[in-house]
MARVOMI-158930 format. One record per residue (C-alpha): residue in three letters; chain; y, z, x; residue number from 1. Coordinates in pm, whole numbers. Each point is the difference from the previous one (the first is absolute). Layout:
<fimars>
aa ala | ch A | py Y | pz Z | px X | i NUM $
...
</fimars>
This chain:
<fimars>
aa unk | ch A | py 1084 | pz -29125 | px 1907 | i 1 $
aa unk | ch A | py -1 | pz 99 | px -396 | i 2 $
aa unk | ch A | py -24 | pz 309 | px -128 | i 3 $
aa unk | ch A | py -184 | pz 194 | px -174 | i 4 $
aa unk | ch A | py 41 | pz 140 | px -365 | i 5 $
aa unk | ch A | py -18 | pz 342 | px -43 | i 6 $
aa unk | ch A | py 13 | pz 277 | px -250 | i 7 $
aa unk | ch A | py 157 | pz 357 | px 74 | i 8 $
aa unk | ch A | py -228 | pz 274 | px -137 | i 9 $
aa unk | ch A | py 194 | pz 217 | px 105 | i 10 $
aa unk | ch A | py -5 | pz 11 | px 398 | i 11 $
aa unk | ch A | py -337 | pz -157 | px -28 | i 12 $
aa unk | ch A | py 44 | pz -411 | px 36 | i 13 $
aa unk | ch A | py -245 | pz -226 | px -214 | i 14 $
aa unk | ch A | py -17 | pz -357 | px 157 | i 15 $
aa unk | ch A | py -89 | pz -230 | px -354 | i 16 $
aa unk | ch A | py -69 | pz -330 | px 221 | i 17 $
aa unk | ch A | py -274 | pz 233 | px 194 | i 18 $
aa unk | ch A | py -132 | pz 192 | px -362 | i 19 $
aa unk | ch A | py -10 | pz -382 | px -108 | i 20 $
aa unk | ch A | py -203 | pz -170 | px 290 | i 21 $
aa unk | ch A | py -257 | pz 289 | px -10 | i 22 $
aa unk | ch A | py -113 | pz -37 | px -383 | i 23 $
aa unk | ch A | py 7 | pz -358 | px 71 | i 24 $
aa unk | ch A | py -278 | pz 49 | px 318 | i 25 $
aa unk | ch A | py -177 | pz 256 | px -208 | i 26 $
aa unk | ch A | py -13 | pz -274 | px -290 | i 27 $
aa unk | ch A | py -114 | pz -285 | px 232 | i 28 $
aa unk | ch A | py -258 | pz 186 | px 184 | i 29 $
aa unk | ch A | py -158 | pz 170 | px -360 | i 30 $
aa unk | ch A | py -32 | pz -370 | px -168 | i 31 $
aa unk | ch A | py -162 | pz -116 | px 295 | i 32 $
aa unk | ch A | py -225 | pz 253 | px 18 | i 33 $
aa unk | ch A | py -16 | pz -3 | px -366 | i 34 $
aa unk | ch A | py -94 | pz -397 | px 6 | i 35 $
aa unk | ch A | py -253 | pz 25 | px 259 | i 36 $
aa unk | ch A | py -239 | pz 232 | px -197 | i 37 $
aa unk | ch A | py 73 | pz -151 | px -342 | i 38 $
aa unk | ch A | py -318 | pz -215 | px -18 | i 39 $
aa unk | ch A | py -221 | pz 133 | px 271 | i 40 $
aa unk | ch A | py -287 | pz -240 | px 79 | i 41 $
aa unk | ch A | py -257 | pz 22 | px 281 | i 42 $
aa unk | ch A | py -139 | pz -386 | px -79 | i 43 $
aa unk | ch A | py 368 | pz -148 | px -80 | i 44 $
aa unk | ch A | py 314 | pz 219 | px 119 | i 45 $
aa unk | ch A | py 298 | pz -95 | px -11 | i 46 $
aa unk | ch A | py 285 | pz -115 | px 263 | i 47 $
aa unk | ch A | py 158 | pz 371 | px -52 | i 48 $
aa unk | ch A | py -359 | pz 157 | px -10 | i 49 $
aa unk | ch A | py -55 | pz -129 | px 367 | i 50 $
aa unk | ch A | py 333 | pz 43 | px 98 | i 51 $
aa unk | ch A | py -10 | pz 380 | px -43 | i 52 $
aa unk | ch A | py -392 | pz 45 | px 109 | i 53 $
aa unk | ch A | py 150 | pz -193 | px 317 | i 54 $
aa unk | ch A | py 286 | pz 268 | px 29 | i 55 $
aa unk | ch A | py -280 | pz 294 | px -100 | i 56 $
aa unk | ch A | py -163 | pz -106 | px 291 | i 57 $
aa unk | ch A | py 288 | pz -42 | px 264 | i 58 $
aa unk | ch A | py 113 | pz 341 | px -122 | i 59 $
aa unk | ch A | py -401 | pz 104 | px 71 | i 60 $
aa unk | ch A | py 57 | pz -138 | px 319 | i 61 $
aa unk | ch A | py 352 | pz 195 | px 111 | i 62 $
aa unk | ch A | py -217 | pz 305 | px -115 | i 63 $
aa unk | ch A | py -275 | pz -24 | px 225 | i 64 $
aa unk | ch A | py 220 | pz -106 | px 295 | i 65 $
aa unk | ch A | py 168 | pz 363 | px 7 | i 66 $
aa unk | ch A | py -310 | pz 216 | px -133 | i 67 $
aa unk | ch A | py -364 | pz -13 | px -149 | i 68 $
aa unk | ch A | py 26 | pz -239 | px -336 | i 69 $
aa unk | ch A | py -246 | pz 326 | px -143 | i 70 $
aa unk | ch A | py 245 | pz 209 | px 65 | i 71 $
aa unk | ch A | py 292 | pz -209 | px -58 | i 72 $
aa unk | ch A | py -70 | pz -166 | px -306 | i 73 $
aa unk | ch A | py 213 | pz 248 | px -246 | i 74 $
aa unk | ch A | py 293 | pz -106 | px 144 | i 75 $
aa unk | ch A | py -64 | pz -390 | px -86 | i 76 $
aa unk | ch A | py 210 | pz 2 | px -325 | i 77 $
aa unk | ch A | py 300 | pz 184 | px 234 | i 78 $
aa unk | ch A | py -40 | pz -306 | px 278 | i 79 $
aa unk | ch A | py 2 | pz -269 | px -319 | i 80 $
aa unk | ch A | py 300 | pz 176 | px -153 | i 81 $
aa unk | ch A | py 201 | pz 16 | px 325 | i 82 $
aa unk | ch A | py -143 | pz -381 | px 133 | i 83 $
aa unk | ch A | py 103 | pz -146 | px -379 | i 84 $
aa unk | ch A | py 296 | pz 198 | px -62 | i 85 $
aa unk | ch A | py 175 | pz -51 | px 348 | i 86 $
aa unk | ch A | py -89 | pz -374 | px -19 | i 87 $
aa unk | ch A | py 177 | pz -99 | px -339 | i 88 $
aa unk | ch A | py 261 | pz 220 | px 105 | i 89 $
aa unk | ch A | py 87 | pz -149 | px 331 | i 90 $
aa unk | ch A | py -29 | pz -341 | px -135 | i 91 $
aa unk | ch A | py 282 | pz 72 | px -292 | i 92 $
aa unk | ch A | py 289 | pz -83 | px 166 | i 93 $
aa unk | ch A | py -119 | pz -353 | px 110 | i 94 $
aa unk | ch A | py -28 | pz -201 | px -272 | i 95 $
aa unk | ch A | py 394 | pz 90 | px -163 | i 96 $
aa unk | ch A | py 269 | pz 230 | px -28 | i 97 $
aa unk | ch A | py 191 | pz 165 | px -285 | i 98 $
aa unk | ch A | py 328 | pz 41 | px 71 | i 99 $
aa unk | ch A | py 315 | pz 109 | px -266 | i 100 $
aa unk | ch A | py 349 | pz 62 | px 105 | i 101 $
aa unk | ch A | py 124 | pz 329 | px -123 | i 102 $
aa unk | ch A | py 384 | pz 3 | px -89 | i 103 $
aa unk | ch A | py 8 | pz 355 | px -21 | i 104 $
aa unk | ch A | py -252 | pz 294 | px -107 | i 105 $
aa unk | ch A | py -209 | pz -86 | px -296 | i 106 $
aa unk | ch A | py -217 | pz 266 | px -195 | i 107 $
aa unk | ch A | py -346 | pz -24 | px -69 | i 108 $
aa unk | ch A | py -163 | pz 250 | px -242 | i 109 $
aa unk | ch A | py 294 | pz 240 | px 50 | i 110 $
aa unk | ch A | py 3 | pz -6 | px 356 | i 111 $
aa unk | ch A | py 256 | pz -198 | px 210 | i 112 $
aa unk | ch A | py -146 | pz -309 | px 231 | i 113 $
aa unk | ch A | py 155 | pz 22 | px 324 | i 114 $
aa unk | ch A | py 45 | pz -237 | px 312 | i 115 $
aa unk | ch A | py -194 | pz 174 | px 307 | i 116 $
aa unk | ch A | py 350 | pz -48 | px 204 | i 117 $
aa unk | ch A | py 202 | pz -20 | px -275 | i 118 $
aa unk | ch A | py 222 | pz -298 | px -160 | i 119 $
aa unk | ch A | py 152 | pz -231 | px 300 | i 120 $
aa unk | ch A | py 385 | pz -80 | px 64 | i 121 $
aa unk | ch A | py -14 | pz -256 | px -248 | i 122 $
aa unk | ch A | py -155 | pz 255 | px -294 | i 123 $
aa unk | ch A | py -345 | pz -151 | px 14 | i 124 $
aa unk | ch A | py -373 | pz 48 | px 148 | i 125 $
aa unk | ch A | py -274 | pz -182 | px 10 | i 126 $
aa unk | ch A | py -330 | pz 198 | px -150 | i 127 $
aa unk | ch A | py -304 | pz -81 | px 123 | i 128 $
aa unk | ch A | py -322 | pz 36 | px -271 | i 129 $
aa unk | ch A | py -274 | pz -138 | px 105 | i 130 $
aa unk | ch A | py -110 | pz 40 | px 334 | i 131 $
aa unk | ch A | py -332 | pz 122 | px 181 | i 132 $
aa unk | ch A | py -40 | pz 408 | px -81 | i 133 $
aa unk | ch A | py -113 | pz -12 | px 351 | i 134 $
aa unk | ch A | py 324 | pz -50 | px 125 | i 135 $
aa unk | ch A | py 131 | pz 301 | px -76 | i 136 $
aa unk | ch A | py -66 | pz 264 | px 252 | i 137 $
aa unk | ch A | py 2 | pz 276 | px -322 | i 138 $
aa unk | ch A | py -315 | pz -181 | px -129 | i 139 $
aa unk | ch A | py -188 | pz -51 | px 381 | i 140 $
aa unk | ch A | py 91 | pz 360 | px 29 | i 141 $
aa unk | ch A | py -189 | pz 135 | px -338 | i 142 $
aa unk | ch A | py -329 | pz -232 | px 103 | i 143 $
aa unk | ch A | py 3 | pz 177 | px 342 | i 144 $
aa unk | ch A | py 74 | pz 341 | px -153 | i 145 $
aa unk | ch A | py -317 | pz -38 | px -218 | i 146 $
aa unk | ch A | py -206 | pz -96 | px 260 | i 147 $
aa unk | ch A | py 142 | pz 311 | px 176 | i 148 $
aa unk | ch A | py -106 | pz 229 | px -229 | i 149 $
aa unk | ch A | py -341 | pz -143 | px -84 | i 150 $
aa unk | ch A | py -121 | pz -22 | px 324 | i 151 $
aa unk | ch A | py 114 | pz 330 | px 111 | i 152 $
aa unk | ch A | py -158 | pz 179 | px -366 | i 153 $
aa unk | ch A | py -327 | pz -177 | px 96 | i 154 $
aa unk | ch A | py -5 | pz 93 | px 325 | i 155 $
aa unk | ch A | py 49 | pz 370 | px -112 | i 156 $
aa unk | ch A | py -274 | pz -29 | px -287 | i 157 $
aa unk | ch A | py -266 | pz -188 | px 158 | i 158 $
aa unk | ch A | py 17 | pz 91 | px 407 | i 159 $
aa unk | ch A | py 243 | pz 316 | px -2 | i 160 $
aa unk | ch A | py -139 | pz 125 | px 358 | i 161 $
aa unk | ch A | py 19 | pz -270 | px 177 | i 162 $
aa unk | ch A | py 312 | pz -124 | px -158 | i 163 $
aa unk | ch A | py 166 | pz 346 | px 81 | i 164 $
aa unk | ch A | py -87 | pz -32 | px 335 | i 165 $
aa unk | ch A | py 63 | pz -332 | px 84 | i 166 $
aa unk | ch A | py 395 | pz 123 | px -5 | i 167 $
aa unk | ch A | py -78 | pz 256 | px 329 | i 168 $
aa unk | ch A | py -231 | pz -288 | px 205 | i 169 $
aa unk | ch A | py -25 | pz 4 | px 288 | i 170 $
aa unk | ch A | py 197 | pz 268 | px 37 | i 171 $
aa unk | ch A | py 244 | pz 224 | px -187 | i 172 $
aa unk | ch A | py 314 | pz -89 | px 140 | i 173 $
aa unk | ch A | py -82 | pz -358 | px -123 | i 174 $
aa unk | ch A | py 65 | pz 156 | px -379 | i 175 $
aa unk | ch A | py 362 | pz -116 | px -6 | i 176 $
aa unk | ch A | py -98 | pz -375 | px 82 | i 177 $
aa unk | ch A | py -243 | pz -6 | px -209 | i 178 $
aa unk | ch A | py 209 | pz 108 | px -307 | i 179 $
aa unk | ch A | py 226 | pz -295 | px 78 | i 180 $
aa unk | ch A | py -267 | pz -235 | px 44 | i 181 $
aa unk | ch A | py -103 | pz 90 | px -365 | i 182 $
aa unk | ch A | py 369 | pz -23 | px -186 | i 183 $
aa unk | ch A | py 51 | pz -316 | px 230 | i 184 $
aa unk | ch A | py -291 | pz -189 | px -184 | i 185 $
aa unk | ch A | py 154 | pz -75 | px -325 | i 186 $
aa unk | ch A | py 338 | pz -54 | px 149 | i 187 $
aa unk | ch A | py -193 | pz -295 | px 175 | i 188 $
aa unk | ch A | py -119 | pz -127 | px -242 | i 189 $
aa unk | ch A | py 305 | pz -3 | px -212 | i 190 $
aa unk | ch A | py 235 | pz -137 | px 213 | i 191 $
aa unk | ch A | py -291 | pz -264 | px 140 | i 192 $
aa unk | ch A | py -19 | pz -157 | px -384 | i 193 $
aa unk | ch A | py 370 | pz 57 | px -92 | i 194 $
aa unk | ch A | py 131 | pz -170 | px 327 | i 195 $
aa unk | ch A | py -201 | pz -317 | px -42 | i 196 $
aa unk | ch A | py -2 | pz -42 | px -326 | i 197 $
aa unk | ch A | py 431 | pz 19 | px 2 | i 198 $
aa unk | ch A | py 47 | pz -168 | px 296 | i 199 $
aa unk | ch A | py -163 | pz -305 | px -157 | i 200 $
aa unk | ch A | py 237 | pz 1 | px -285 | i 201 $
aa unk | ch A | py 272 | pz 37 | px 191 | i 202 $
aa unk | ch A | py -156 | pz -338 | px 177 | i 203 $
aa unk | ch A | py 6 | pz -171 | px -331 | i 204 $
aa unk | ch A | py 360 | pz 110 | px -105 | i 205 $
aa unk | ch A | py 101 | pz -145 | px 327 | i 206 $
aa unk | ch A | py -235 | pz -320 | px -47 | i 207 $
aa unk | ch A | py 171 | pz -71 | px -366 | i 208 $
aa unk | ch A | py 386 | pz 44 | px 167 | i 209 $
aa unk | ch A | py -112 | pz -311 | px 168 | i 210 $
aa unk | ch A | py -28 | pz -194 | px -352 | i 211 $
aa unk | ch A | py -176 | pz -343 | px 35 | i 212 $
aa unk | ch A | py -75 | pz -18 | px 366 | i 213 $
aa unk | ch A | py -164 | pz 368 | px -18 | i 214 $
aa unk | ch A | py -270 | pz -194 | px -267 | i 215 $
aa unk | ch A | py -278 | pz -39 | px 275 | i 216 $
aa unk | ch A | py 42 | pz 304 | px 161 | i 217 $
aa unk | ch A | py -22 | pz 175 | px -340 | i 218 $
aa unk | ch A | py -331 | pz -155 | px -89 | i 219 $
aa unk | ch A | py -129 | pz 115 | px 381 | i 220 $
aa unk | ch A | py 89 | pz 387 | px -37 | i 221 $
aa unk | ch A | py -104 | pz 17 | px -311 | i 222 $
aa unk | ch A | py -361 | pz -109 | px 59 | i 223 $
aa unk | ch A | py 36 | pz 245 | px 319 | i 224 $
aa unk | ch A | py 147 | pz 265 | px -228 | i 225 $
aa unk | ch A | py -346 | pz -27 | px -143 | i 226 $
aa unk | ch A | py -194 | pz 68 | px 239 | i 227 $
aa unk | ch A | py 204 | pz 270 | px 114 | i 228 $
aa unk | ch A | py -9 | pz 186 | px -338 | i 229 $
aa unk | ch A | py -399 | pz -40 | px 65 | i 230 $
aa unk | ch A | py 16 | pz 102 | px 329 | i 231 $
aa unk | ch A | py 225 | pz 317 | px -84 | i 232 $
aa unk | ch A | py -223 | pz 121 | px -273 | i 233 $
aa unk | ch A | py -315 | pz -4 | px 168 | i 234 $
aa unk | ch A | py 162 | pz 204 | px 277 | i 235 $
aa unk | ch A | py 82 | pz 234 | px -252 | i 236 $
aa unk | ch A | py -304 | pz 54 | px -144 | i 237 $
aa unk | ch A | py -190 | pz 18 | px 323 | i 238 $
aa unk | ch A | py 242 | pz 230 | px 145 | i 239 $
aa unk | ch A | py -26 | pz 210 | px -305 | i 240 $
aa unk | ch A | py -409 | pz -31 | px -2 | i 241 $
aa unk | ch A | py 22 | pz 110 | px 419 | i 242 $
aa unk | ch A | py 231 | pz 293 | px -133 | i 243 $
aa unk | ch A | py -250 | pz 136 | px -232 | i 244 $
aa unk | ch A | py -293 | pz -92 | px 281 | i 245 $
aa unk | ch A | py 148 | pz 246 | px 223 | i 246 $
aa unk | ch A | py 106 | pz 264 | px -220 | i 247 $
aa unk | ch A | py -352 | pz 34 | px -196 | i 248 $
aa unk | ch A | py -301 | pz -76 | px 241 | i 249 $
aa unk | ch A | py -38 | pz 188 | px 334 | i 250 $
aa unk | ch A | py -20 | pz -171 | px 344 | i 251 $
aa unk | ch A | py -344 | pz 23 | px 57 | i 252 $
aa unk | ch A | py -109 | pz -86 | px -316 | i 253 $
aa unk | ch A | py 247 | pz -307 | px -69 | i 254 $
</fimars>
């Protein structure tokens, strides 16, 4: 494994290679976006204009599957952000890696660059760059958090009693389990996208060690990587859509 490049703020640790993968998703997913609406056309659009009315409408579509689209449809540019964003992201890591070998600490605007475990027996590390942000557990963790704290806020602003008392069904005594079955939600989902997303760079780390006879399998988990980093990010933003589902429309009504 490499590690990681970090700054000391103080006892607060700043991973660079993590800081540098997320402005690079933000970047992708804005020209995208960006491109798609540049020459809107209803007679002629374009490859990117259909691309994103395609994803408008799958996004529509995870919507409707956890709550009424009338109801749901404010939360469409949250399900486009989280479906975009966590799909560049998770797709990063696949196509190369950045890696520089650090000889010993080096500083960066006044702060010093260190190795996450430090410089090896021989006075060198391997530092990692580029990678997918979603491979870092610190990153899954701040998605899930913000999810967390959405859902719960509208859940309090737009269906307090029945959000309230959700925590004391069917009984009382249940109010304990029911507290953990909140704070475990975004720990799911955290872990869920961290562990998948890793574990298949770990795969390809392995798959390179292998040098030319690795070539095929390379070219197989990578396409697979693919559709995992699809598959991961709809979860996501279906899970997150259910979340909000449960938290803002009563029982009866939903």
């Amino acid at each position: 494994m490499h590690d990681a490049p970090i700054i000391m703020l103080g006892s607060f640790h700043l991973d660079l290679s993590a800081v540098l993968m997320l402005l690079v998703s933000m970047v992708i997913v804005f020209l995208v976006c960006r491109l798609s609406v540049a020459n809107l056309s209803v007679e002629n659009p374009s490859k990117f204009q259909n691309f994103m009315e395609w994803v408008v409408e799958f996004v529509q579509g995870i919507i409707g599957s956890a709550m009424d689209l009338k109801k749901g449809r404010h939360y469409l540019s949250l399900g486009l952000t989280l479906i975009l964003f966590i799909f560049v992201s998770n797709l990063l890591g696949l196509p190369l890696g950045i890696i520089t070998e650090a000889h010993k600490p080096e500083m960066i605007f006044g702060h010093v660059i260190e190795a996450t475990r430090g410089l090896t027996d021989g006075g060198h590390a391997e530092i990692l760059w580029w990678k997918s942000p979603t491979a870092d557990i610190n990153v899954t963790a701040g998605l899930a958090i913000i999810v967390f704290i959405l859902m719960n806020y509208l859940g309090l602003r737009y269906n307090r009693k029945h959000y309230l008392k959700h925590y004391i069904e069917p009984f009382p005594i249940f109010l304990p389990l029911n507290i953990i079955e909140n704070l475990a939600k975004p720990i799911a989902l955290a872990i869920r996208l961290f562990a998948n997303i890793f574990a298949g760079e770990v795969l390809i780390t392995v798959i390179l060690k292998m040098g030319v006879f690795g070539i095929p399998f390379l070219g197989v988990w990578q396409g697979f990587s693919v559709f995992v980093g699809a598959l991961q990010a709809y979860i996501f933003t279906i899970l997150t859509m259910v979340y909000i589902a449960q938290t803002t429309i009563h029982e009866e009504e939903h």
